[in-house]
PyMOL commands that place a pseudoatom at each C-alpha (Angstrom):
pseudoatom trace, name=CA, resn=UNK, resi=1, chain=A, elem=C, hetatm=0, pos=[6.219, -21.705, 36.424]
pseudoatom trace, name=CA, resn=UNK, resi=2, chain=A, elem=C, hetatm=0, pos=[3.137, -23.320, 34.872]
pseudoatom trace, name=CA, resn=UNK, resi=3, chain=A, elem=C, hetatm=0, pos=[4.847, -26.874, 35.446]
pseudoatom trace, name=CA, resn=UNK, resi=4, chain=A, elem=C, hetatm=0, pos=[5.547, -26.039, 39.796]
pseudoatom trace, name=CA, resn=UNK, resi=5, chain=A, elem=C, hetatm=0, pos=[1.645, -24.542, 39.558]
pseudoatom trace, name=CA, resn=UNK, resi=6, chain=A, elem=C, hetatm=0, pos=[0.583, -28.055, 37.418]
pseudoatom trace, name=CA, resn=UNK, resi=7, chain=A, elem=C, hetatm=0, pos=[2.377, -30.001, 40.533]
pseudoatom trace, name=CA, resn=UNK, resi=8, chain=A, elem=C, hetatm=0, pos=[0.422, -28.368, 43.528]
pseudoatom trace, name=CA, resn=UNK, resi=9, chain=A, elem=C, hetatm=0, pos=[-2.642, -28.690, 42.272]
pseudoatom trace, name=CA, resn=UNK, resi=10, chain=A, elem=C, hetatm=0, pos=[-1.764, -32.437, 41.684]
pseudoatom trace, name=CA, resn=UNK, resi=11, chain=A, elem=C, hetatm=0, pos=[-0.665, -32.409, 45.591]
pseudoatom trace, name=CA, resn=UNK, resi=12, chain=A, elem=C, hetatm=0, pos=[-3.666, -30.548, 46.446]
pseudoatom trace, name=CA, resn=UNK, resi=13, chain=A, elem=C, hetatm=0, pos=[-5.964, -32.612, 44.822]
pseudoatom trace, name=CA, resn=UNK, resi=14, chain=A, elem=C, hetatm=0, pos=[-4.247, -35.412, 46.373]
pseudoatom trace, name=CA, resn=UNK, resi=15, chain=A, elem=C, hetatm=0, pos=[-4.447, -35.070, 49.524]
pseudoatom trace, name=CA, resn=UNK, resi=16, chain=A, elem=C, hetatm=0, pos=[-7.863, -33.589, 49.342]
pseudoatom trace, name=CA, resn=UNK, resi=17, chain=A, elem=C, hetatm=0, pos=[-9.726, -36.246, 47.156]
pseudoatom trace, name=CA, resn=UNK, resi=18, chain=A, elem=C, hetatm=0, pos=[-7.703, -39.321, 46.089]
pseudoatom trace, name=CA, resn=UNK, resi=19, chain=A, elem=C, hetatm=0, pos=[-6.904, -41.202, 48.949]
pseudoatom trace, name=CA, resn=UNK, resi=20, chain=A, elem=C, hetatm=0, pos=[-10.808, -41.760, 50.774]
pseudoatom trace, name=CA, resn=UNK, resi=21, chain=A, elem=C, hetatm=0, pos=[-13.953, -40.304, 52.200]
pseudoatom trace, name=CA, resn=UNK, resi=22, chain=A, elem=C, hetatm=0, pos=[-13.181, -41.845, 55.114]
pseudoatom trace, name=CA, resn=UNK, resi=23, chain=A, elem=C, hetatm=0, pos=[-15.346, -41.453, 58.631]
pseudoatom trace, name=CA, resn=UNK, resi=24, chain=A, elem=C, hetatm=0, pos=[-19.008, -40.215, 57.945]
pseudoatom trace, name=CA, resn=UNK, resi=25, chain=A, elem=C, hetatm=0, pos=[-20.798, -39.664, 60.585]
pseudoatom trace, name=CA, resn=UNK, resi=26, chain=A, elem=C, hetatm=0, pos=[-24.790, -40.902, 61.186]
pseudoatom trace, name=CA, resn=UNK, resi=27, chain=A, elem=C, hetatm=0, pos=[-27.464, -37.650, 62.730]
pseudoatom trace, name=CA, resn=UNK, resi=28, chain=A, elem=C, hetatm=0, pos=[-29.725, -40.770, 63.100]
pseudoatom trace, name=CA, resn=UNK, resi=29, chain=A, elem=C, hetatm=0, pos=[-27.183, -42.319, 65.803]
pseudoatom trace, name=CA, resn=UNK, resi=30, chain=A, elem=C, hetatm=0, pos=[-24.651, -40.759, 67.227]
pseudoatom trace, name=CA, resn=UNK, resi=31, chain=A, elem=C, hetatm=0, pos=[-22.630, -44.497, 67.645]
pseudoatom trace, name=CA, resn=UNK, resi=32, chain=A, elem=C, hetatm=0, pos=[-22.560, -45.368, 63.927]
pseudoatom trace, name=CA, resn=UNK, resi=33, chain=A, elem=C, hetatm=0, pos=[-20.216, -44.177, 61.294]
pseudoatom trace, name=CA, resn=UNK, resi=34, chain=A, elem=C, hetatm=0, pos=[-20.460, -45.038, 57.825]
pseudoatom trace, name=CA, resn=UNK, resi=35, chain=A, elem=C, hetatm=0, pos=[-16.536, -45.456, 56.582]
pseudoatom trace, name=CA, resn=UNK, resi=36, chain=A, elem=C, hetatm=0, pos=[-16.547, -44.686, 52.614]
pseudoatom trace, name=CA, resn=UNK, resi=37, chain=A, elem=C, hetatm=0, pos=[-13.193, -46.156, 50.991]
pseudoatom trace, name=CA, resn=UNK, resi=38, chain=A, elem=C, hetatm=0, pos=[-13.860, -44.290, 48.143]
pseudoatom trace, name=CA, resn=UNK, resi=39, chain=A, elem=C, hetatm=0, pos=[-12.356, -40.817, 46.502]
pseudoatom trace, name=CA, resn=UNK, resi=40, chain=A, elem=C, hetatm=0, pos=[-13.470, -37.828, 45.340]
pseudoatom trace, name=CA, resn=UNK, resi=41, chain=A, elem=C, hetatm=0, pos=[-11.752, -37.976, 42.736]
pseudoatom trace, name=CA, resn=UNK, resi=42, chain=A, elem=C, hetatm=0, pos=[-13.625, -41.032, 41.434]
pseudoatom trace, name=CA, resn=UNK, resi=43, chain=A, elem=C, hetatm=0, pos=[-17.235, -39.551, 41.998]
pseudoatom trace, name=CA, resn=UNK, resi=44, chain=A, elem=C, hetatm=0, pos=[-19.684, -40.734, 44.439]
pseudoatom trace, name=CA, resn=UNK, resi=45, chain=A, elem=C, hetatm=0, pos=[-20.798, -44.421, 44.524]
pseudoatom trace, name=CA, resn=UNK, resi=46, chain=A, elem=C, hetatm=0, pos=[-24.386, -44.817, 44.169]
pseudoatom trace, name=CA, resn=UNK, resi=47, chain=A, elem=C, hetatm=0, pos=[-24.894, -47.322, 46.749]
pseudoatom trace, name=CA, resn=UNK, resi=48, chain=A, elem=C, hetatm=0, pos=[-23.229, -44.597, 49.090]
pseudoatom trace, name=CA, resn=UNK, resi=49, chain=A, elem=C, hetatm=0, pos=[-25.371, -41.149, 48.439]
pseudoatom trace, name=CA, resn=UNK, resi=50, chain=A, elem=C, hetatm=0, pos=[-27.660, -41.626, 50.911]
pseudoatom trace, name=CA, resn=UNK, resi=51, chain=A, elem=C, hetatm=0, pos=[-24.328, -41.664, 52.942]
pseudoatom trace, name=CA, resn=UNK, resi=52, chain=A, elem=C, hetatm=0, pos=[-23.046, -38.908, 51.584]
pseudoatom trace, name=CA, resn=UNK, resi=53, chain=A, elem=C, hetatm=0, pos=[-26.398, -37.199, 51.743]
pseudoatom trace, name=CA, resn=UNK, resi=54, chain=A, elem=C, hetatm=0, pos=[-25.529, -37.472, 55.581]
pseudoatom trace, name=CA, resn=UNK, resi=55, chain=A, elem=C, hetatm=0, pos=[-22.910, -34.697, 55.638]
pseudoatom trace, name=CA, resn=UNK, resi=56, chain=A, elem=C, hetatm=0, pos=[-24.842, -31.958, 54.436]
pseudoatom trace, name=CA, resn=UNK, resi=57, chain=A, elem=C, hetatm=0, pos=[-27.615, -32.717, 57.122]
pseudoatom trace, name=CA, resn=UNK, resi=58, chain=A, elem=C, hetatm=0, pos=[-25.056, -33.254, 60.220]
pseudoatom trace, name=CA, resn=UNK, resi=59, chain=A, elem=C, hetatm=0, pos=[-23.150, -29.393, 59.010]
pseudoatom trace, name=CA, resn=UNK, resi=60, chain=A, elem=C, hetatm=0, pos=[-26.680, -28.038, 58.417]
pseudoatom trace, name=CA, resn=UNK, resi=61, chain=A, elem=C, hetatm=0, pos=[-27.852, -29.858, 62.199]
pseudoatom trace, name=CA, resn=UNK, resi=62, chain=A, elem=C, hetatm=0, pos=[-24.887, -28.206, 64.161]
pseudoatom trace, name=CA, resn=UNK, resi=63, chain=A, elem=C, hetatm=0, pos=[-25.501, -25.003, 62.627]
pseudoatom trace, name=CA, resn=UNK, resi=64, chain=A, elem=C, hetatm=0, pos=[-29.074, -24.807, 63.271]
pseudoatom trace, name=CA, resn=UNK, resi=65, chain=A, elem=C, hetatm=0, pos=[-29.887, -26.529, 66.473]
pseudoatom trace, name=CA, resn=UNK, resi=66, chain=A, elem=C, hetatm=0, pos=[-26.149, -27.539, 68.341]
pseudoatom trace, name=CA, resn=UNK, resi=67, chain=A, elem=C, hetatm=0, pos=[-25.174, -24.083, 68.443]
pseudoatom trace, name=CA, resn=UNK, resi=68, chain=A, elem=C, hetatm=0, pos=[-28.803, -24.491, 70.772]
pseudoatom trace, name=CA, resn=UNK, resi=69, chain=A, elem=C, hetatm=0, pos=[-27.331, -26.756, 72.740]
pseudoatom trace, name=CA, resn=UNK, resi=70, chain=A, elem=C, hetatm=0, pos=[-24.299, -25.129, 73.542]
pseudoatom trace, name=CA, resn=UNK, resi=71, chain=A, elem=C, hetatm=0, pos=[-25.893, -21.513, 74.587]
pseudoatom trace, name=CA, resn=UNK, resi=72, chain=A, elem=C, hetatm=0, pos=[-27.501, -23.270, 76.834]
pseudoatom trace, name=CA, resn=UNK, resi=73, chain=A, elem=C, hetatm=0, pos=[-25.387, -25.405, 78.454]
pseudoatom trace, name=CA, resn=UNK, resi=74, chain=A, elem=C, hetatm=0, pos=[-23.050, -22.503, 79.131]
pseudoatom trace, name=CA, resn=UNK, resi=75, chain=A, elem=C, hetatm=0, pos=[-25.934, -20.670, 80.840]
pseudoatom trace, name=CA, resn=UNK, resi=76, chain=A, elem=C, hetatm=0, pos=[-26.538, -23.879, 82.773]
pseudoatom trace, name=CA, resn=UNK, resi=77, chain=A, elem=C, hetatm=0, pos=[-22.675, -23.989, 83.648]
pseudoatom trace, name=CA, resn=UNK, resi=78, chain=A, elem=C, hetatm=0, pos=[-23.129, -20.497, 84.867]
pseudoatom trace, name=CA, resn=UNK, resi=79, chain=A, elem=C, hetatm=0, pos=[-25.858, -21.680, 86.965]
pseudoatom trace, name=CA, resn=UNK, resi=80, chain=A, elem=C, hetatm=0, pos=[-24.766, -24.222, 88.911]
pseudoatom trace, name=CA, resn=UNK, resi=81, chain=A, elem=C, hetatm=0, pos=[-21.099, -22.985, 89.638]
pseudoatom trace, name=CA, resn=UNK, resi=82, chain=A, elem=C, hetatm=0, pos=[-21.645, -19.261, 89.749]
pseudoatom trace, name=CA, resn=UNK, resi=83, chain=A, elem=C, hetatm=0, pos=[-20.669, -19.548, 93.895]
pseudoatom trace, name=CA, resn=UNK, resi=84, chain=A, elem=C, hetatm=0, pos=[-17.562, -21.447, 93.485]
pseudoatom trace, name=CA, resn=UNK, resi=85, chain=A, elem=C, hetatm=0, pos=[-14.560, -18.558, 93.917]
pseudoatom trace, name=CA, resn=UNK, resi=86, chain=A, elem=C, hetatm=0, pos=[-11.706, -18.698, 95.122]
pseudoatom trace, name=CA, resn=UNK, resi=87, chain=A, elem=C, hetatm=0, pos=[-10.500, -17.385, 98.670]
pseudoatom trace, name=CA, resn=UNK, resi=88, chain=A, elem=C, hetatm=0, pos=[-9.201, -13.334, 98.235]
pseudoatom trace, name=CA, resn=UNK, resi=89, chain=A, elem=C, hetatm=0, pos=[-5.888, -14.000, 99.956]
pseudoatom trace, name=CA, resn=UNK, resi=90, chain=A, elem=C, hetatm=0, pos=[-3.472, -15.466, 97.171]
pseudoatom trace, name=CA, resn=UNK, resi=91, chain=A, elem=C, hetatm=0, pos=[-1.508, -17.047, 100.438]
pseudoatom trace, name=CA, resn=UNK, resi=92, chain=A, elem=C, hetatm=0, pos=[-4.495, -19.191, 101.670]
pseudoatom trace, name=CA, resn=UNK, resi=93, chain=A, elem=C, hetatm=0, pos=[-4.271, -22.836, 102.637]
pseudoatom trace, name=CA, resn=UNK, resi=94, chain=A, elem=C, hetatm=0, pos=[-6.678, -24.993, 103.841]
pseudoatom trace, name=CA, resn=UNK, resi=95, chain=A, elem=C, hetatm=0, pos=[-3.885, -27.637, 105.245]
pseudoatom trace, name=CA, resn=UNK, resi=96, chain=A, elem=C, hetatm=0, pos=[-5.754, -30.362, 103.672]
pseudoatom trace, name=CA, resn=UNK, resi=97, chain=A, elem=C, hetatm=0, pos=[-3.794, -33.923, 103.874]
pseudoatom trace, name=CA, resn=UNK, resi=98, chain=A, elem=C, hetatm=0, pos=[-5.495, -35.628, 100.573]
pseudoatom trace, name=CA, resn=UNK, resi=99, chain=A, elem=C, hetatm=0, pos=[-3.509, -35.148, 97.050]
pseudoatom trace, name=CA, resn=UNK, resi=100, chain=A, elem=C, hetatm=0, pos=[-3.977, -36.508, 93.900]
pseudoatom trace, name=CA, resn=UNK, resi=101, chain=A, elem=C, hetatm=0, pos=[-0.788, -38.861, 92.867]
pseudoatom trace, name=CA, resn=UNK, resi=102, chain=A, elem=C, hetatm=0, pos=[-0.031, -37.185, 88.907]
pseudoatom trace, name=CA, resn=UNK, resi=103, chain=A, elem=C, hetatm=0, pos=[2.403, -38.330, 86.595]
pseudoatom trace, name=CA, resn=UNK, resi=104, chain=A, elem=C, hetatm=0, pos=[3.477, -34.657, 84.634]
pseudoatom trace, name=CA, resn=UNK, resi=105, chain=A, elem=C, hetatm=0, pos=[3.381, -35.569, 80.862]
pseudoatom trace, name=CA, resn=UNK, resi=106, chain=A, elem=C, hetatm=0, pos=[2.649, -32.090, 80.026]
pseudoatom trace, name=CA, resn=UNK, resi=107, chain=A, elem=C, hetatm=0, pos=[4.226, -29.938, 82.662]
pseudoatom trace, name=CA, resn=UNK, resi=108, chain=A, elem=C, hetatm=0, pos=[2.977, -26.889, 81.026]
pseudoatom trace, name=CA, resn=UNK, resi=109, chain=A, elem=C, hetatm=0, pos=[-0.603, -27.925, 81.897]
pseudoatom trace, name=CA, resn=UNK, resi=110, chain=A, elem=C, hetatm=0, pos=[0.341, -27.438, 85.609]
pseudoatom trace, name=CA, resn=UNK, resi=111, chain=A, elem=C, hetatm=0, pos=[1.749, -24.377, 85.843]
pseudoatom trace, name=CA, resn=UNK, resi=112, chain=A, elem=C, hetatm=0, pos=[1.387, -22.452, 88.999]
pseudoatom trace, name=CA, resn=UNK, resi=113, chain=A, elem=C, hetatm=0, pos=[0.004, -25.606, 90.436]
pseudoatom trace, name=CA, resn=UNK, resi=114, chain=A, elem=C, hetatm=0, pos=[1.455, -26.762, 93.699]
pseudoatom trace, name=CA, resn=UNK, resi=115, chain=A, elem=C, hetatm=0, pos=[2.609, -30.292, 94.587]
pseudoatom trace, name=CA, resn=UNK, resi=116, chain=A, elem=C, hetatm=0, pos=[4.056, -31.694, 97.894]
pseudoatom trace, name=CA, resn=UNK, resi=117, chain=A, elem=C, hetatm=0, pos=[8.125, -32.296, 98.524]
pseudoatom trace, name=CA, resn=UNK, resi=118, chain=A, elem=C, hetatm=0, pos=[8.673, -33.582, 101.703]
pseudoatom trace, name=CA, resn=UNK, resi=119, chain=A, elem=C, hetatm=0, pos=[7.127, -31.835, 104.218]
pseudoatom trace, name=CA, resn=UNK, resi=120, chain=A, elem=C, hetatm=0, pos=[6.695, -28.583, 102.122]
pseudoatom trace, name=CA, resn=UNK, resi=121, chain=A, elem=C, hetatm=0, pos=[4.854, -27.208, 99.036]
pseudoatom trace, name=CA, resn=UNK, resi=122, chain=A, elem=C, hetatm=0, pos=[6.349, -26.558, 95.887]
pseudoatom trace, name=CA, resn=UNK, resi=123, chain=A, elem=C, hetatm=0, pos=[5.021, -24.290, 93.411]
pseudoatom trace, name=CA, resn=UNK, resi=124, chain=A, elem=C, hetatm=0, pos=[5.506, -25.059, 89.661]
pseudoatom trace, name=CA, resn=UNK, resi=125, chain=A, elem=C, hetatm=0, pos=[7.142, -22.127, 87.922]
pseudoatom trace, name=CA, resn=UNK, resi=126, chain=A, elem=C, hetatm=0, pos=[8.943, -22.084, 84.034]
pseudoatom trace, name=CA, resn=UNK, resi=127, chain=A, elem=C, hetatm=0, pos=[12.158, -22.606, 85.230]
pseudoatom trace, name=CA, resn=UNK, resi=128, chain=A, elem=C, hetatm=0, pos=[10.712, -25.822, 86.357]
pseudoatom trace, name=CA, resn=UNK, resi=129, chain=A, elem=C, hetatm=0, pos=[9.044, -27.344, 83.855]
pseudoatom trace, name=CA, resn=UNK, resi=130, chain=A, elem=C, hetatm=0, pos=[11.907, -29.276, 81.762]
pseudoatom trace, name=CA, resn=UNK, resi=131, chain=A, elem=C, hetatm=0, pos=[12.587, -31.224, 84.961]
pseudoatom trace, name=CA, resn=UNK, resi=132, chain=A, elem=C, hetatm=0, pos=[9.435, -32.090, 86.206]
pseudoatom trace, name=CA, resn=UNK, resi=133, chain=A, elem=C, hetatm=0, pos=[8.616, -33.959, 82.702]
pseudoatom trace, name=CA, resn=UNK, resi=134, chain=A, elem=C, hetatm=0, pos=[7.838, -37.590, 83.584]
pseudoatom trace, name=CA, resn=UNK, resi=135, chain=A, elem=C, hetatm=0, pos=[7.868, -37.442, 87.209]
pseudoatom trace, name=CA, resn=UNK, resi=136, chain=A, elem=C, hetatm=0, pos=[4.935, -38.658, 89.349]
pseudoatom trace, name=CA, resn=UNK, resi=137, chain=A, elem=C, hetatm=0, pos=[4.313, -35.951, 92.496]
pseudoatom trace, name=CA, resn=UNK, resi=138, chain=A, elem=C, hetatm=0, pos=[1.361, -35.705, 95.051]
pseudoatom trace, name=CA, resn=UNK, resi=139, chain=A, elem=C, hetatm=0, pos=[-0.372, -32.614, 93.492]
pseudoatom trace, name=CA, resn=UNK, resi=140, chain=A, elem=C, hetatm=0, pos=[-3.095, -30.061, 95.698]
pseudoatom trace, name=CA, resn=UNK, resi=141, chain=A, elem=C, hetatm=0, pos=[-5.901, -30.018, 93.840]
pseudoatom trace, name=CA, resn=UNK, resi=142, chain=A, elem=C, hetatm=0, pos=[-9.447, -28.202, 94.200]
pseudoatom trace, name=CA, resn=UNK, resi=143, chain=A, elem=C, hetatm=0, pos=[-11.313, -31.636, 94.183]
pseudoatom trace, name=CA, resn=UNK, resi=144, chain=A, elem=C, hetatm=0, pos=[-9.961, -31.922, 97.742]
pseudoatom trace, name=CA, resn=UNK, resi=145, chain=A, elem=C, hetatm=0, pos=[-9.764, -28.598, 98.831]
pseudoatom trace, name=CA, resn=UNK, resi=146, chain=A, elem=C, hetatm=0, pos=[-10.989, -28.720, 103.131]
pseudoatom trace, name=CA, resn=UNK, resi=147, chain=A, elem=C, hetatm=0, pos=[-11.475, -24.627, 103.049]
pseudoatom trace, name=CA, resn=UNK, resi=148, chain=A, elem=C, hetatm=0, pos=[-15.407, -24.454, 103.674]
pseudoatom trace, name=CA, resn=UNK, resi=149, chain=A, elem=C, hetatm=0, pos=[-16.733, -21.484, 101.522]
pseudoatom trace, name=CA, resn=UNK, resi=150, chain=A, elem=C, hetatm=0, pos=[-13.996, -20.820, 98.995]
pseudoatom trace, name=CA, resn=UNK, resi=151, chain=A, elem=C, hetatm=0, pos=[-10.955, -22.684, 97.222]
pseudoatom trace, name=CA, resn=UNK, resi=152, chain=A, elem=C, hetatm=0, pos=[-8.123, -21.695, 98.778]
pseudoatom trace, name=CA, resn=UNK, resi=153, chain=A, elem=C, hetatm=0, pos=[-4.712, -20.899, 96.793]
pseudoatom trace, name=CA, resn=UNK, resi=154, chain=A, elem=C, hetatm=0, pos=[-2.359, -23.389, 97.683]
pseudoatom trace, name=CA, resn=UNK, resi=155, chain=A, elem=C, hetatm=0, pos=[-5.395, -26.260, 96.028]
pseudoatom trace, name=CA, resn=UNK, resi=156, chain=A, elem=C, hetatm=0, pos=[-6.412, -24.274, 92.980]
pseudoatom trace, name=CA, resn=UNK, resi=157, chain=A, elem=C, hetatm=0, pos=[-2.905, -22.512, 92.416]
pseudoatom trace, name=CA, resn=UNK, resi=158, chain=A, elem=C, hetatm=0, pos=[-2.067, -19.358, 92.200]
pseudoatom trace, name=CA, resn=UNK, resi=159, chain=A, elem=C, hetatm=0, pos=[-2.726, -18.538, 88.502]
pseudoatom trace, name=CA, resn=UNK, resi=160, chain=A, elem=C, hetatm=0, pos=[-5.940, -16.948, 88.532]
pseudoatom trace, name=CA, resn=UNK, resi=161, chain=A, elem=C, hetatm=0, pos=[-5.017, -14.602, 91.741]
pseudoatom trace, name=CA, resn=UNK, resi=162, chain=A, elem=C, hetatm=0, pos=[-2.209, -13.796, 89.210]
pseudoatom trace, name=CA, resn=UNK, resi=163, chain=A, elem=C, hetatm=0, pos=[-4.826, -12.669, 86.623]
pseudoatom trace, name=CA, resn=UNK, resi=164, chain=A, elem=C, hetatm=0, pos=[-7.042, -10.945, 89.563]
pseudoatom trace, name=CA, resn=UNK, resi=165, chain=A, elem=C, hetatm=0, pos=[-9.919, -14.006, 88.993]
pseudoatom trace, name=CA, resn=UNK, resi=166, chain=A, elem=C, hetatm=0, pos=[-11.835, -15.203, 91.926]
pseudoatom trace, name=CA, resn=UNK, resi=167, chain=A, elem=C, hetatm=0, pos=[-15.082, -16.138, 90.677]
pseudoatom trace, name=CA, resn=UNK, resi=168, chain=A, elem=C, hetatm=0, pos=[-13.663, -19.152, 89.249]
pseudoatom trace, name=CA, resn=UNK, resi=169, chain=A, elem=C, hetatm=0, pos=[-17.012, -21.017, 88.554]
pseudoatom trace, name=CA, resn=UNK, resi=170, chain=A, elem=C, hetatm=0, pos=[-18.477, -18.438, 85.970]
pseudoatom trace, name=CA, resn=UNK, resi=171, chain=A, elem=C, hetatm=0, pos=[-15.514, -19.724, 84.067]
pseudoatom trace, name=CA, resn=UNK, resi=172, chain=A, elem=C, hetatm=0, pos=[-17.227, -23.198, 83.361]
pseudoatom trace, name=CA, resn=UNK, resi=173, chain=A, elem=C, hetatm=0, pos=[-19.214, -21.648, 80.496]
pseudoatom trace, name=CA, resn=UNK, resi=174, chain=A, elem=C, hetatm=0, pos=[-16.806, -21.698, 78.194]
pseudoatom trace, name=CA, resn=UNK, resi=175, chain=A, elem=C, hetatm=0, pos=[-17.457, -25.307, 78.365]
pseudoatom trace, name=CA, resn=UNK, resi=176, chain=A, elem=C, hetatm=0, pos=[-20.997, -24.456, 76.494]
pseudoatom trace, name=CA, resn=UNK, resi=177, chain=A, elem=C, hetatm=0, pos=[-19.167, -21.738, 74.529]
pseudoatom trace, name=CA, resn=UNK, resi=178, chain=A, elem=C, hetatm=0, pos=[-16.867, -24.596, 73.056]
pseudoatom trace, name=CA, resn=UNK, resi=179, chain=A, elem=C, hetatm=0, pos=[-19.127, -26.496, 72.148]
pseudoatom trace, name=CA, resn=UNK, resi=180, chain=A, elem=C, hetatm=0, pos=[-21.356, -24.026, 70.433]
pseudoatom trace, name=CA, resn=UNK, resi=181, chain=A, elem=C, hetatm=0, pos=[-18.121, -22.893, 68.426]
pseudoatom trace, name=CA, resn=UNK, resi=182, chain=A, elem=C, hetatm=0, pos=[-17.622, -26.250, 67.575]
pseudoatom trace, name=CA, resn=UNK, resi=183, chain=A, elem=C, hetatm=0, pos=[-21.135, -26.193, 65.992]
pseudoatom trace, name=CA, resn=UNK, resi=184, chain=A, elem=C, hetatm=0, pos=[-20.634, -23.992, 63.748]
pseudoatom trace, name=CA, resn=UNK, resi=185, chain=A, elem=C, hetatm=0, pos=[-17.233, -25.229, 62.293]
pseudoatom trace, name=CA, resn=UNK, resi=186, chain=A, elem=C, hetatm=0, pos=[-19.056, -28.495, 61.972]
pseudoatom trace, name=CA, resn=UNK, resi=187, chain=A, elem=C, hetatm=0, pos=[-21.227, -26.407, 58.696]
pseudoatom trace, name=CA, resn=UNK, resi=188, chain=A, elem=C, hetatm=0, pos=[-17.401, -25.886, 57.578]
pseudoatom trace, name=CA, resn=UNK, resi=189, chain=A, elem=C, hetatm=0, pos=[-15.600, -29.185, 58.239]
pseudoatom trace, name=CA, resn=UNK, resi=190, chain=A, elem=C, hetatm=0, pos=[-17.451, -32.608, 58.927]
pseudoatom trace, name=CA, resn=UNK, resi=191, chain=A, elem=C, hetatm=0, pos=[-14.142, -34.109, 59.887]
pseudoatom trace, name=CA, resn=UNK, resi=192, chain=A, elem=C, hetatm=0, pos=[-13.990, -36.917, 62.139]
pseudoatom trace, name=CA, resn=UNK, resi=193, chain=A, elem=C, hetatm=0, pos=[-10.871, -36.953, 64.670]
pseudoatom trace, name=CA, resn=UNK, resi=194, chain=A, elem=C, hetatm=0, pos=[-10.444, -39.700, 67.474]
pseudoatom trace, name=CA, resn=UNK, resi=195, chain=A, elem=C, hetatm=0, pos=[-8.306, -39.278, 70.629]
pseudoatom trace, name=CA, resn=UNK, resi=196, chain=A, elem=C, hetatm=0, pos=[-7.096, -41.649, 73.327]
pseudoatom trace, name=CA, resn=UNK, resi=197, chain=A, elem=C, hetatm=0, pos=[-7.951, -40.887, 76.904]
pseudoatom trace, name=CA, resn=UNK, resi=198, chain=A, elem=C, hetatm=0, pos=[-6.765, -41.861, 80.246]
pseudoatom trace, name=CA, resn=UNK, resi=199, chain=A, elem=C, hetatm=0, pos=[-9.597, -41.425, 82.658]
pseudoatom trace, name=CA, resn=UNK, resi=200, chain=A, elem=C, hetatm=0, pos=[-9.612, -44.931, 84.021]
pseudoatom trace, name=CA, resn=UNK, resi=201, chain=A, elem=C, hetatm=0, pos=[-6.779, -43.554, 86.081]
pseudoatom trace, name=CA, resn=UNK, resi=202, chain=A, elem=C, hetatm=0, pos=[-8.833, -40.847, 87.188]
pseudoatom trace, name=CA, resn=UNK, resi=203, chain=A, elem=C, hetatm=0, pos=[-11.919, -42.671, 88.690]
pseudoatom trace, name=CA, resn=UNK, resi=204, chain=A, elem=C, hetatm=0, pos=[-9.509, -45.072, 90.476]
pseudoatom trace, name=CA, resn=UNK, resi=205, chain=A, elem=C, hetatm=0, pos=[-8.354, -41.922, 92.341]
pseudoatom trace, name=CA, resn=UNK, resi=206, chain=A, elem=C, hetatm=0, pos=[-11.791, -40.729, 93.447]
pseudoatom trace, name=CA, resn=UNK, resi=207, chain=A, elem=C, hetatm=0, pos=[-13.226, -43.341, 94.871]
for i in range(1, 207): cmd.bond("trace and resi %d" % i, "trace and resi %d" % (i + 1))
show_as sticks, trace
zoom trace
């Protein structure tokens, strides 16, 4: 018992503190990271305290003035899209002729979405989803939506008049409310993570 106990801590601690620091990130400038090869487990290099230093002022920074930031974005958010809603009939199509050519890698992330077939519409259900992995379709989408008060069904999709929400916009906050919760994890975890993004593709489509 005291031997499998003996071995998890010696897991723990490795993966915790004997490998690197890693990614610290600079409050000073947001485009600089410091990158400190050393461990825990070895004790802080003097040369790098005013590094480490750094970590305790970004957690204490989102805590105290992000979480700012983020209220009030969301209120902003709330501001400026408060009028976009959708159109009450969960039929409704505005007939519009522009699409937006997709390539599903997530089908999931388009469910109740509509694309074009042929000459007809085609709604994405479950029983869908397997085979419409990988394939590139001419999707409706709200960007292009023609209706000229409201978003009609067949470009937004017909999830939210399946959970009985029209006033789409006021949903943009919890852009700001993301953000704020982000905050304060940042007091918790100082983590750096990186992600690859495809939104060249994107802006070719739009202009």
């Amino acid at each position: 018992m005291q031997s499998n106990a003996l071995h998890e801590h010696h897991l723990n601690n490795f993966k915790m503190t004997a490998v690197a620091r890693g990614a610290i990130f600079d409050p000073a400038d947001a485009s600089k990271y410091h990158i400190s090869m050393a461990s825990l487990e070895e004790g802080i290099p003097a040369e790098e305290m005013h590094q480490y230093a750094n970590i305790l002022v970004t957690a204490s920074y989102g805590r105290a003035i992000n979480t700012a930031k983020g209220g009030y974005i969301a209120k902003q958010l709330n501001a400026a899209f408060q009028c976009i809603r959708l159109d009450p009939d969960p039929n409704s199509d505005c007939r519009t002729d522009r699409l937006a050519r997709v390539t599903i890698v997530n089908p999931r992330d388009y469910l109740f979405r509509f694309y074009r077939e042929g000459n007809r519409l085609v709604e994405v259900l479950p029983d869908d989803l397997d085979a419409l992995k990988g394939r590139t379709v001419l999707m409706r989408t709200p960007l292009y939506c023609a209706h000229p008060d409201t978003i009609c069904s067949r470009c937004m999709g017909s999830m939210y008049h399946r959970m009985g929400v029209l006033q789409v916009g006021l949903l943009t906050n919890r852009v700001g409310t993301t953000m704020l919760n982000g905050a304060l994890k940042a007091f918790h975890s100082t983590e750096v993570k990186i992600s690859k993004t495809t939104i060249g593709s994107w802006v070719k489509e739009l202009r």
